[in-house]
PDB file of N, CA, C, O and CB in Angstrom:
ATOM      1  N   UNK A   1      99.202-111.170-166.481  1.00  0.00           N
ATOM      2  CA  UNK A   1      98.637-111.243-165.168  1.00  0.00           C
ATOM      3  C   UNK A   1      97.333-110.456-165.089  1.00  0.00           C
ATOM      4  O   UNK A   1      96.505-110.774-164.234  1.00  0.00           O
ATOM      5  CB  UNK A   1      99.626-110.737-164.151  1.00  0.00           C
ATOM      6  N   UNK A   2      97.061-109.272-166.077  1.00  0.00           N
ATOM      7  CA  UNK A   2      95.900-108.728-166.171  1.00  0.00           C
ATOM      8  C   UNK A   2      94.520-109.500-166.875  1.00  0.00           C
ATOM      9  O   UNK A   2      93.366-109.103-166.711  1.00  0.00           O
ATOM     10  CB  UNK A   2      96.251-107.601-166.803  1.00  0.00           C
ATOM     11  N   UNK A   3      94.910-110.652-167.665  1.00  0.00           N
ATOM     12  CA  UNK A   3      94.034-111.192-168.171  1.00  0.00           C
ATOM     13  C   UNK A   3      93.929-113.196-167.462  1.00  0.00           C
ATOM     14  O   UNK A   3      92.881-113.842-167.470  1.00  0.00           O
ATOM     15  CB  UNK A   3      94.407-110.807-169.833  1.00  0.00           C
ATOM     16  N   UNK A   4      94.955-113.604-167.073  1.00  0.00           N
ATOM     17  CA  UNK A   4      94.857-114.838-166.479  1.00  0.00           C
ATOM     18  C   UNK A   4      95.836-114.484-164.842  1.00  0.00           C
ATOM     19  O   UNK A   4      96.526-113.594-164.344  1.00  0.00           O
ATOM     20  CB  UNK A   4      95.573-116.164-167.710  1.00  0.00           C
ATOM     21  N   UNK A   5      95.329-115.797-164.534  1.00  0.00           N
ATOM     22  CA  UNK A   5      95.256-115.804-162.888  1.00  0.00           C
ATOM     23  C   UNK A   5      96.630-117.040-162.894  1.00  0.00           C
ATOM     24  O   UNK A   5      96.510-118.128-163.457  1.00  0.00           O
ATOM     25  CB  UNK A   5      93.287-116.459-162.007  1.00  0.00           C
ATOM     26  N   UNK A   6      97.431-116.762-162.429  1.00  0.00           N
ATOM     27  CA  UNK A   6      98.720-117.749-161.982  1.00  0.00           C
ATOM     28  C   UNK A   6      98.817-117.567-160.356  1.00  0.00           C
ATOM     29  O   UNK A   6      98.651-116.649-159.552  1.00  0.00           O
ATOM     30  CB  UNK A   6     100.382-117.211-162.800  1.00  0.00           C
ATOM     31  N   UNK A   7      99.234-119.167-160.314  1.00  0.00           N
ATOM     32  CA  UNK A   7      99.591-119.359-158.963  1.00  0.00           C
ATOM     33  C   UNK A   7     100.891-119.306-158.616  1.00  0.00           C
ATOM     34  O   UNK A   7     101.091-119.922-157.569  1.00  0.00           O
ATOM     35  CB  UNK A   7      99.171-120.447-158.540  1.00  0.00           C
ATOM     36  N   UNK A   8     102.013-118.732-159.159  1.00  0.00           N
ATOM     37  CA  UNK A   8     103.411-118.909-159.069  1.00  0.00           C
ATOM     38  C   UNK A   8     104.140-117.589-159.754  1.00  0.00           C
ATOM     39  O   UNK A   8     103.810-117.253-160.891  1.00  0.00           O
ATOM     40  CB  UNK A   8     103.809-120.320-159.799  1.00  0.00           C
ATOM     41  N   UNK A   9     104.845-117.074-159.236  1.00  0.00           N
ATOM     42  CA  UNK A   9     105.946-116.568-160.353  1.00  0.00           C
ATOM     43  C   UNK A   9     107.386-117.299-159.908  1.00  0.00           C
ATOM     44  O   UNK A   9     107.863-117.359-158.775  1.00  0.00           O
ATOM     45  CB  UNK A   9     106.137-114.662-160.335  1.00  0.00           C
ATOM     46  N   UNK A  10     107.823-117.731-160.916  1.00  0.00           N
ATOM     47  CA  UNK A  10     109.495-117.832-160.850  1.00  0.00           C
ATOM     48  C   UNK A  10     110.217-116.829-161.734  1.00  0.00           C
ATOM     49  O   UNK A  10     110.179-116.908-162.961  1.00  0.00           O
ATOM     50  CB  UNK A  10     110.041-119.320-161.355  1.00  0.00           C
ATOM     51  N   UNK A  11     111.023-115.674-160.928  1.00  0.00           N
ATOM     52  CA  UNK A  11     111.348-114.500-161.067  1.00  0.00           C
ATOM     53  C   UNK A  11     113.203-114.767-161.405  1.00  0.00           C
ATOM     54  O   UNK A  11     113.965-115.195-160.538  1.00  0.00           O
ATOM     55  CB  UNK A  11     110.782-113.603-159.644  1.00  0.00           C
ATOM     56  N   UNK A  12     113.656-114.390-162.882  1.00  0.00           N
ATOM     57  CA  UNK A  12     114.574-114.552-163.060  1.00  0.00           C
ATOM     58  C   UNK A  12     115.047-113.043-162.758  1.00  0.00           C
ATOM     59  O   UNK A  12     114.457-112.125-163.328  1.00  0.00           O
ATOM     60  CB  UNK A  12     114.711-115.250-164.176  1.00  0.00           C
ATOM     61  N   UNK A  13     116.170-112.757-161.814  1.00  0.00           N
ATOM     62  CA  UNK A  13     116.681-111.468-161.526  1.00  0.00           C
ATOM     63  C   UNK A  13     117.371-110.953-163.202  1.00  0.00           C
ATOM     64  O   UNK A  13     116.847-110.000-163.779  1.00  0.00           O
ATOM     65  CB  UNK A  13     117.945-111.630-160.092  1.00  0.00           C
ATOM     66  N   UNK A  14     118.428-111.622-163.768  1.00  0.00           N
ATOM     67  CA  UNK A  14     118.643-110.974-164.076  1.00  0.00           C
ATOM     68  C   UNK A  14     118.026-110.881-165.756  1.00  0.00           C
ATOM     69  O   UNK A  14     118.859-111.439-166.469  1.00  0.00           O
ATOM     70  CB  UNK A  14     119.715-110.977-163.588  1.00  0.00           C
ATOM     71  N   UNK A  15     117.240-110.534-166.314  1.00  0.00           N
ATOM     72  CA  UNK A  15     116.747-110.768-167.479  1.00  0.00           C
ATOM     73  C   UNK A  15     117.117-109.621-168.406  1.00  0.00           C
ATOM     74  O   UNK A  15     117.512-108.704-167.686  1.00  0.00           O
ATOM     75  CB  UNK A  15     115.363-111.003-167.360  1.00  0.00           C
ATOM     76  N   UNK A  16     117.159-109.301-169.565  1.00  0.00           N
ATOM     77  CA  UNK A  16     117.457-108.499-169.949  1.00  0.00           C
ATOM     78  C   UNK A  16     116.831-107.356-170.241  1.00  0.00           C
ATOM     79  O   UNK A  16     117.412-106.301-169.987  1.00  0.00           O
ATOM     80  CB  UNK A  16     117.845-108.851-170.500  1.00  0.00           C
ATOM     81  N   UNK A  17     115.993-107.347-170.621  1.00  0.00           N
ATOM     82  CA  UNK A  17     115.069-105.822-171.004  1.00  0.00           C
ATOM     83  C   UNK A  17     114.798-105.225-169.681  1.00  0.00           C
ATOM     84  O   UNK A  17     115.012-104.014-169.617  1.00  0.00           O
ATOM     85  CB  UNK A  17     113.383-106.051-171.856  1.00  0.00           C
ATOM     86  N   UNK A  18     114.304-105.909-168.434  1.00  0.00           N
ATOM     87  CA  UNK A  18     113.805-105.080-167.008  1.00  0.00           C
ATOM     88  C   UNK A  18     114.135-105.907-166.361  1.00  0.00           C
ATOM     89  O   UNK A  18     113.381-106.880-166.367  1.00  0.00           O
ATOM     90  CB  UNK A  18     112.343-104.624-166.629  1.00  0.00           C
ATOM     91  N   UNK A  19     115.319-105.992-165.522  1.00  0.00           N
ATOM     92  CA  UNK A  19     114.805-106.654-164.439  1.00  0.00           C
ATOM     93  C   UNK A  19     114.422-107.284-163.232  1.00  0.00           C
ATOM     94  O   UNK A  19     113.647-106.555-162.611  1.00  0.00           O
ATOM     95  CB  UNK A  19     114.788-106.808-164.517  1.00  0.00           C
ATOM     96  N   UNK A  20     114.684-108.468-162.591  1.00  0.00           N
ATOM     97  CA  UNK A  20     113.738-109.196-161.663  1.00  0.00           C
ATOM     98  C   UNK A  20     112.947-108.351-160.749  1.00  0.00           C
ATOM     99  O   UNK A  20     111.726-108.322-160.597  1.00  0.00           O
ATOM    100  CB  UNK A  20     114.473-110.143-160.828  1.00  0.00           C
ATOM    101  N   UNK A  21     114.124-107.483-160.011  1.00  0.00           N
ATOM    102  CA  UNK A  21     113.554-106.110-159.162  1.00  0.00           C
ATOM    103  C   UNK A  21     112.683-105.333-159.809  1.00  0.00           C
ATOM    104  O   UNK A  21     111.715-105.018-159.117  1.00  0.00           O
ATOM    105  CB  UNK A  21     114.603-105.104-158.770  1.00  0.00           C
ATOM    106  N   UNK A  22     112.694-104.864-161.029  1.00  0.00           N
ATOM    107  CA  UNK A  22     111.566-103.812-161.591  1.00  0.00           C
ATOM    108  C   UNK A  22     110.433-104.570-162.005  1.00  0.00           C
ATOM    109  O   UNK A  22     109.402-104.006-161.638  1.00  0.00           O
ATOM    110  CB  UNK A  22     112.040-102.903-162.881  1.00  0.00           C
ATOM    111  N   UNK A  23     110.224-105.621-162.621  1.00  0.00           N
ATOM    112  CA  UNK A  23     108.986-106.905-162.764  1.00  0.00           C
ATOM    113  C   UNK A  23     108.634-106.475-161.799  1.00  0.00           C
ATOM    114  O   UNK A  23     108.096-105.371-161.715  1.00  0.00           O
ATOM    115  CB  UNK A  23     109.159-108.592-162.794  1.00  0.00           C
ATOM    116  N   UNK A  24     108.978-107.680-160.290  1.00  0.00           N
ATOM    117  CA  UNK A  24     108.188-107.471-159.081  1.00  0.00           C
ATOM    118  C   UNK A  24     107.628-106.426-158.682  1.00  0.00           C
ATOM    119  O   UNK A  24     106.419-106.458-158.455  1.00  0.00           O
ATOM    120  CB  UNK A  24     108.730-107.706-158.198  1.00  0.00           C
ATOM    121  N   UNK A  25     108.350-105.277-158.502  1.00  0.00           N
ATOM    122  CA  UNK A  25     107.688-104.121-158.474  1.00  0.00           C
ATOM    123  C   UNK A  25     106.329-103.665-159.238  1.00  0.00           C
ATOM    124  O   UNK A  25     105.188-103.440-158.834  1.00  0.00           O
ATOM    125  CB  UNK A  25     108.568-103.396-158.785  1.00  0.00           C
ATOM    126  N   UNK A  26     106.911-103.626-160.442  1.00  0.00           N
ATOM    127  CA  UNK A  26     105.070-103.694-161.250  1.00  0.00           C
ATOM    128  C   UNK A  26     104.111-104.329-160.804  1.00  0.00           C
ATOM    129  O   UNK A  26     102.986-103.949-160.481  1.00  0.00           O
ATOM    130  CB  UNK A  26     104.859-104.318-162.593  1.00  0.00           C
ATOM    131  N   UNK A  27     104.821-105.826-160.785  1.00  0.00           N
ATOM    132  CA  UNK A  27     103.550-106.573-160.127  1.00  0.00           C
ATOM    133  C   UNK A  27     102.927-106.216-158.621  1.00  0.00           C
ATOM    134  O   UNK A  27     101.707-106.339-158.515  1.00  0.00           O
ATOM    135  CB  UNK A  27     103.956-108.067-160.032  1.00  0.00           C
ATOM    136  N   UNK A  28     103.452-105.914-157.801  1.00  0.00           N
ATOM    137  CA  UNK A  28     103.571-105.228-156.381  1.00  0.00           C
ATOM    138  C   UNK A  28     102.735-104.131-156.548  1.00  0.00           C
ATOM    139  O   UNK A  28     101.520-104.215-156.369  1.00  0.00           O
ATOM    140  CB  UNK A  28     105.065-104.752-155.894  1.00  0.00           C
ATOM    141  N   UNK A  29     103.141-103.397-156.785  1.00  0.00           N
ATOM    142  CA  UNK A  29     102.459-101.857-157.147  1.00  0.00           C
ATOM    143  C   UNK A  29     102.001-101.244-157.698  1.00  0.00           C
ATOM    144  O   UNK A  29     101.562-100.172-157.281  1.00  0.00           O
ATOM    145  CB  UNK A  29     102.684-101.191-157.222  1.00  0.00           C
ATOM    146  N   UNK A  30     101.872-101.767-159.217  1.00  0.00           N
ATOM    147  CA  UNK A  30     100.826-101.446-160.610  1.00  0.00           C
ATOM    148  C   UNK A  30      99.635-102.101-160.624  1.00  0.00           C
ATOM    149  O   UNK A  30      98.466-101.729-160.730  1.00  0.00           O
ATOM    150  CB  UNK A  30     101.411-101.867-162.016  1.00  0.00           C
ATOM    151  N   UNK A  31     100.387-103.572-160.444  1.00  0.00           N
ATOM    152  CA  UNK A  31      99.077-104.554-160.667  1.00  0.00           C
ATOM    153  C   UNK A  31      98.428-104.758-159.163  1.00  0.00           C
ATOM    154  O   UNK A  31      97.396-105.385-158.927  1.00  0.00           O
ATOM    155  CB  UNK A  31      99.570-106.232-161.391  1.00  0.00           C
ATOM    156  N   UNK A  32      99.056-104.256-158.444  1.00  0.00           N
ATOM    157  CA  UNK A  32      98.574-105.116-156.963  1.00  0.00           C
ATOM    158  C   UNK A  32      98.243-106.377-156.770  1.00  0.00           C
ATOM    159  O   UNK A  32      97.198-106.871-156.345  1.00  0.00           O
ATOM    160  CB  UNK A  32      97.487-104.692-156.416  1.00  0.00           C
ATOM    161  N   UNK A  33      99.372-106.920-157.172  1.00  0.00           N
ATOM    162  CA  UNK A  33      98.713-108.133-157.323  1.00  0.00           C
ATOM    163  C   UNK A  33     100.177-108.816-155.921  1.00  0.00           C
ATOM    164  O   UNK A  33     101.325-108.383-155.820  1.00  0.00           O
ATOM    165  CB  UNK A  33      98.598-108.862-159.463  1.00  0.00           C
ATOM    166  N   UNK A  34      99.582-109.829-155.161  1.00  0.00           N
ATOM    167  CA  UNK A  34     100.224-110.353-154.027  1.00  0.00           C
ATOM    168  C   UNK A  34     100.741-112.351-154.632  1.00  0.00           C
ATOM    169  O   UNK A  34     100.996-113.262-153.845  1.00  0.00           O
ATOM    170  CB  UNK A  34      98.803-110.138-152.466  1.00  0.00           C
ATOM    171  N   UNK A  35     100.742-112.426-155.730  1.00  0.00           N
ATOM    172  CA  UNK A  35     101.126-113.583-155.857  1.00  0.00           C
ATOM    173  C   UNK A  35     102.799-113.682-155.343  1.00  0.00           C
ATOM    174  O   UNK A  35     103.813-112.987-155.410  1.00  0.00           O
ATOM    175  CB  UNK A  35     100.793-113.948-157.313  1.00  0.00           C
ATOM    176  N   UNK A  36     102.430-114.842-154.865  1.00  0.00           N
ATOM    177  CA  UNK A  36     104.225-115.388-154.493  1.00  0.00           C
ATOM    178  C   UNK A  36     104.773-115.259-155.476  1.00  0.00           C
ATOM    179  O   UNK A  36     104.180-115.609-156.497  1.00  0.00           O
ATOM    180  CB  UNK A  36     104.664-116.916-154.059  1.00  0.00           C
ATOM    181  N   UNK A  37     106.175-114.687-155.581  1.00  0.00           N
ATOM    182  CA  UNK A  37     107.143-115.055-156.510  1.00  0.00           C
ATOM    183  C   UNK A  37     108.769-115.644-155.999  1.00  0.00           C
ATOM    184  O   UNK A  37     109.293-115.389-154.914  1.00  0.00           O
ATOM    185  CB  UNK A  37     107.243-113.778-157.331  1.00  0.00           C
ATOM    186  N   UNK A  38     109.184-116.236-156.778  1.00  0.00           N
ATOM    187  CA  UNK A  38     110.576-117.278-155.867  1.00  0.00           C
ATOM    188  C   UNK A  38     111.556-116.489-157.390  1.00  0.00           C
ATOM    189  O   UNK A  38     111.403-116.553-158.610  1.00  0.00           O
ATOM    190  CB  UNK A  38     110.331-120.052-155.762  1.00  0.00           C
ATOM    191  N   UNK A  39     112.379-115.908-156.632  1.00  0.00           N
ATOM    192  CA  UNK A  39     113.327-115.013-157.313  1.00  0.00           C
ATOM    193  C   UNK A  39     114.748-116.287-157.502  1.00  0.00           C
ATOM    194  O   UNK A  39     115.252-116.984-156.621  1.00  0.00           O
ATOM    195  CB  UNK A  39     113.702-113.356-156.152  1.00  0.00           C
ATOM    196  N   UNK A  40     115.068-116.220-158.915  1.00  0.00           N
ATOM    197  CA  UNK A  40     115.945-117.390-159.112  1.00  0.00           C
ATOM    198  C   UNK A  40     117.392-116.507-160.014  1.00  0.00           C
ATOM    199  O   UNK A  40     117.228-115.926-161.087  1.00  0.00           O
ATOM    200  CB  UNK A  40     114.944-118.828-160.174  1.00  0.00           C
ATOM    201  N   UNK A  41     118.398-116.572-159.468  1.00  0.00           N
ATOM    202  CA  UNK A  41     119.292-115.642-159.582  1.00  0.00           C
ATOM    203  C   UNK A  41     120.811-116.189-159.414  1.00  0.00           C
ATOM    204  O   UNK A  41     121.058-116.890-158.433  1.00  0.00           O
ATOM    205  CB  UNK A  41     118.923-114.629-158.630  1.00  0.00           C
ATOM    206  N   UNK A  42     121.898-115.866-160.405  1.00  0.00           N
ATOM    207  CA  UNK A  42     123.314-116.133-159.900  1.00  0.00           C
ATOM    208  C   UNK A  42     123.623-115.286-159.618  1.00  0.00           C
ATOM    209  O   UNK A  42     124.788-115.567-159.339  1.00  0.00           O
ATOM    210  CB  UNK A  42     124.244-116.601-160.514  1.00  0.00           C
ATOM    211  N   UNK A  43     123.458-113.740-159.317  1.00  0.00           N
ATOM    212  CA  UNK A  43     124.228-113.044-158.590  1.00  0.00           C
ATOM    213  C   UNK A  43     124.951-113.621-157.018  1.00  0.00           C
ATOM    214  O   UNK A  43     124.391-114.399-156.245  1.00  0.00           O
ATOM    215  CB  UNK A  43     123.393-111.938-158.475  1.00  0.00           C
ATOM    216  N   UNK A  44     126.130-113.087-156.854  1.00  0.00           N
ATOM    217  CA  UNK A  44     126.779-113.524-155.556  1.00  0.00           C
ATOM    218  C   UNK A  44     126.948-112.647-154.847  1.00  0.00           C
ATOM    219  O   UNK A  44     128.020-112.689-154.244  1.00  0.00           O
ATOM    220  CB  UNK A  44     127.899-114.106-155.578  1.00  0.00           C
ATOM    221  N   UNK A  45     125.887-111.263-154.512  1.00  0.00           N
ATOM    222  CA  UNK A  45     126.229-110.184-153.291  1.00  0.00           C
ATOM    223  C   UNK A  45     125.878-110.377-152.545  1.00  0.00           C
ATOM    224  O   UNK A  45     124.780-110.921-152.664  1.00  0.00           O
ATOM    225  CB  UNK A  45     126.006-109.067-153.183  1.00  0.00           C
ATOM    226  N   UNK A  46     126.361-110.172-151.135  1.00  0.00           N
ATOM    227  CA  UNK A  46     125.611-110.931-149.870  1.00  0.00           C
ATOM    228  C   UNK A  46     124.178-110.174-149.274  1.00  0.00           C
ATOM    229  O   UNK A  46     123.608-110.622-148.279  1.00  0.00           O
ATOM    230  CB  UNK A  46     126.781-110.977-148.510  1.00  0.00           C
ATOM    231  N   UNK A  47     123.705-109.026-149.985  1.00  0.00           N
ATOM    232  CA  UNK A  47     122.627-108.899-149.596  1.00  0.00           C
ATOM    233  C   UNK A  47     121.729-108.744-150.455  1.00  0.00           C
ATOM    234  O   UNK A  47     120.969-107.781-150.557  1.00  0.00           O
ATOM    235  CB  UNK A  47     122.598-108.168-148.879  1.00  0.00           C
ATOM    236  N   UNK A  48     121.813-110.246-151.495  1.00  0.00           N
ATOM    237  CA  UNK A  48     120.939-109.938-152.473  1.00  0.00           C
ATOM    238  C   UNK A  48     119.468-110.781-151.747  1.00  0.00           C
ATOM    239  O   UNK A  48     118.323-110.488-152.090  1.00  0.00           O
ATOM    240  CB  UNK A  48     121.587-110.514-154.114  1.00  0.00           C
ATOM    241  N   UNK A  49     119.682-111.473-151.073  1.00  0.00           N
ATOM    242  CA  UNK A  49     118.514-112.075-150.767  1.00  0.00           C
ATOM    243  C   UNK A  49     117.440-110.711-149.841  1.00  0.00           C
ATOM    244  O   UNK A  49     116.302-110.546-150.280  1.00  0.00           O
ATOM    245  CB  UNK A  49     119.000-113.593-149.788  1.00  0.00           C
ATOM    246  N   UNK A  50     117.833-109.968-148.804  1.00  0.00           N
ATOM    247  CA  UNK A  50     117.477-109.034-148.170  1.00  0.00           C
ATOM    248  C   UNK A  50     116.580-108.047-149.366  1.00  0.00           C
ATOM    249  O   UNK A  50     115.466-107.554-149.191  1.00  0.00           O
ATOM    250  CB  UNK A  50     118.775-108.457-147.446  1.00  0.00           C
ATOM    251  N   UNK A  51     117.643-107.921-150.888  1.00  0.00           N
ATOM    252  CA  UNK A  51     117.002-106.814-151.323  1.00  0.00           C
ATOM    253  C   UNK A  51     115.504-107.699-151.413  1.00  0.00           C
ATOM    254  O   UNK A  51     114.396-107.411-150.960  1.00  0.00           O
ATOM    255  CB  UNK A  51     117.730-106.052-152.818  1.00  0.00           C
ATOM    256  N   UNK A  52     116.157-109.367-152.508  1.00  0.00           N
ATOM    257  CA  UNK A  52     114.383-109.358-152.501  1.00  0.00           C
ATOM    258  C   UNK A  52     113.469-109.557-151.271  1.00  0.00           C
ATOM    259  O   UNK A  52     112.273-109.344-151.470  1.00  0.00           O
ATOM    260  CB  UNK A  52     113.863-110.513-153.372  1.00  0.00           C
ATOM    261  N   UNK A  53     113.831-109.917-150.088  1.00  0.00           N
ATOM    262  CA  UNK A  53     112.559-109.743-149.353  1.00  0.00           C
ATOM    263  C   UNK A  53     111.918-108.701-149.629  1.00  0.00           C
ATOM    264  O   UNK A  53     110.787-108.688-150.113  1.00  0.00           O
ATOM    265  CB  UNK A  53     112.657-109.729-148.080  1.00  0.00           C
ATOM    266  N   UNK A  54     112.777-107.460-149.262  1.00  0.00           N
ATOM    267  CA  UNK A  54     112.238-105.986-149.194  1.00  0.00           C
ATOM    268  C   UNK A  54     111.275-105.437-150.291  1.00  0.00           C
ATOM    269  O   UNK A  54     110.534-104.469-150.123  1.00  0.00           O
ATOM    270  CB  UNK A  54     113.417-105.061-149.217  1.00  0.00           C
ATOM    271  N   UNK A  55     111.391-106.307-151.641  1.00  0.00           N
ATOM    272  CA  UNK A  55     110.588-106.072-152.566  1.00  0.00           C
ATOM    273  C   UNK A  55     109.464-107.013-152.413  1.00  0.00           C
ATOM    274  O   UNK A  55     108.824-107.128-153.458  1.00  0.00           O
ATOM    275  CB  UNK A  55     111.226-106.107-153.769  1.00  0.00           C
ATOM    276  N   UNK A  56     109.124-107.567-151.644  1.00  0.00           N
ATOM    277  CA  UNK A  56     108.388-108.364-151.559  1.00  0.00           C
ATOM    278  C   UNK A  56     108.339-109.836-152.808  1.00  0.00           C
ATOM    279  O   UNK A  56     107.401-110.289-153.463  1.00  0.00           O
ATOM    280  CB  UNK A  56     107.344-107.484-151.445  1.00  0.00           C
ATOM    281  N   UNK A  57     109.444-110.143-152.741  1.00  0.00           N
ATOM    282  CA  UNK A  57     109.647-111.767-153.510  1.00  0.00           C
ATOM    283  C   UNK A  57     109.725-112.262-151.707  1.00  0.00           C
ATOM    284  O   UNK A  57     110.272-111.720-150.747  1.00  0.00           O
ATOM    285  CB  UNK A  57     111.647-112.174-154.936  1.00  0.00           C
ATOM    286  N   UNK A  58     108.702-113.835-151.864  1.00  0.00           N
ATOM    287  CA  UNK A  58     108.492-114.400-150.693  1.00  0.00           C
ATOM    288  C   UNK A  58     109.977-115.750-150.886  1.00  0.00           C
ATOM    289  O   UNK A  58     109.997-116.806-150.254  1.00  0.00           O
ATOM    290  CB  UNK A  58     106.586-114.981-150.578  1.00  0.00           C
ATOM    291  N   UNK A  59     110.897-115.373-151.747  1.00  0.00           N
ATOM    292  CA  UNK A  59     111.620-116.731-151.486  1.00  0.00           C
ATOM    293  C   UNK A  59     112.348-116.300-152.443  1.00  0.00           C
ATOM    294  O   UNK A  59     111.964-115.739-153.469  1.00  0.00           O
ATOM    295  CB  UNK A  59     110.945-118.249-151.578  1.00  0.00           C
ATOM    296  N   UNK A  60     114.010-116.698-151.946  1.00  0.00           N
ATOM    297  CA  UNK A  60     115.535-116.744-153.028  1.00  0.00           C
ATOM    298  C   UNK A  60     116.459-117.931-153.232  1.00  0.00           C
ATOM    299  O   UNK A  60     116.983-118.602-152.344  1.00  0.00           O
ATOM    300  CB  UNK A  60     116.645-115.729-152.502  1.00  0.00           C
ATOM    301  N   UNK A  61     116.539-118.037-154.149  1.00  0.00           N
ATOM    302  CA  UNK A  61     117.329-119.241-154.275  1.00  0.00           C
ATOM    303  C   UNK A  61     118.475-119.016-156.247  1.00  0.00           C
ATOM    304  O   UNK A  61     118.294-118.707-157.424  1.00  0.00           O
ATOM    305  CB  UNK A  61     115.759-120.871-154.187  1.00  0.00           C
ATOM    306  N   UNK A  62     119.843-119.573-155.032  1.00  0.00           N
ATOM    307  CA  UNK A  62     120.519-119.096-156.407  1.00  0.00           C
ATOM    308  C   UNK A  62     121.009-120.395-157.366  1.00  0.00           C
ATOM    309  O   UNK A  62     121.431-121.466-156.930  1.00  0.00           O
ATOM    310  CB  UNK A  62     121.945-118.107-156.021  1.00  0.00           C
ATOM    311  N   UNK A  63     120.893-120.130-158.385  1.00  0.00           N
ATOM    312  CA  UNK A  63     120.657-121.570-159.231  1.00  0.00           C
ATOM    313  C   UNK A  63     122.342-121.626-159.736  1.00  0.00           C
ATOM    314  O   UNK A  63     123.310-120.866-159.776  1.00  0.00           O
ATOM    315  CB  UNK A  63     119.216-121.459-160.860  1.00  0.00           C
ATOM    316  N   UNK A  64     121.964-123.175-160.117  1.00  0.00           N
ATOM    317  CA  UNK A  64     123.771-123.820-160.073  1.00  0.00           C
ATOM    318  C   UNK A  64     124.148-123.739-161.992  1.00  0.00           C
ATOM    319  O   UNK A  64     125.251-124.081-162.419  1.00  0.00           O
ATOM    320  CB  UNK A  64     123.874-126.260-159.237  1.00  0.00           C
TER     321      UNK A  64
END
């Protein structure tokens, strides 16, 4: 993201080395960077969508 320009992130929560929540964050607050990201996730807690608003992911959706 420091060297090319994307119009999208699709944000897998749970990835293994860091993740979905700590990504966004970098991107949020290291990079400053405001691109949309659509957080794609099977977790089933009922306030997982809330956390990502709060991190600023503009959209949740949990995949089948």
């Amino acid at each position: 993201m420091k060297e090319h320009q994307y119009d999208l992130v699709l944000m897998d929560i749970q990835m293994p080395e860091m993740d979905g929540y700590e990504a966004t964050t970098i991107i949020r607050k290291e990079l400053n960077n405001n691109i949309p990201i659509i957080a794609l996730t099977a977790h089933a807690m009922n306030n997982e969508k809330e956390i990502c608003l709060a991190l600023g992911i503009r959209c949740f959706t949990k995949t089948v």
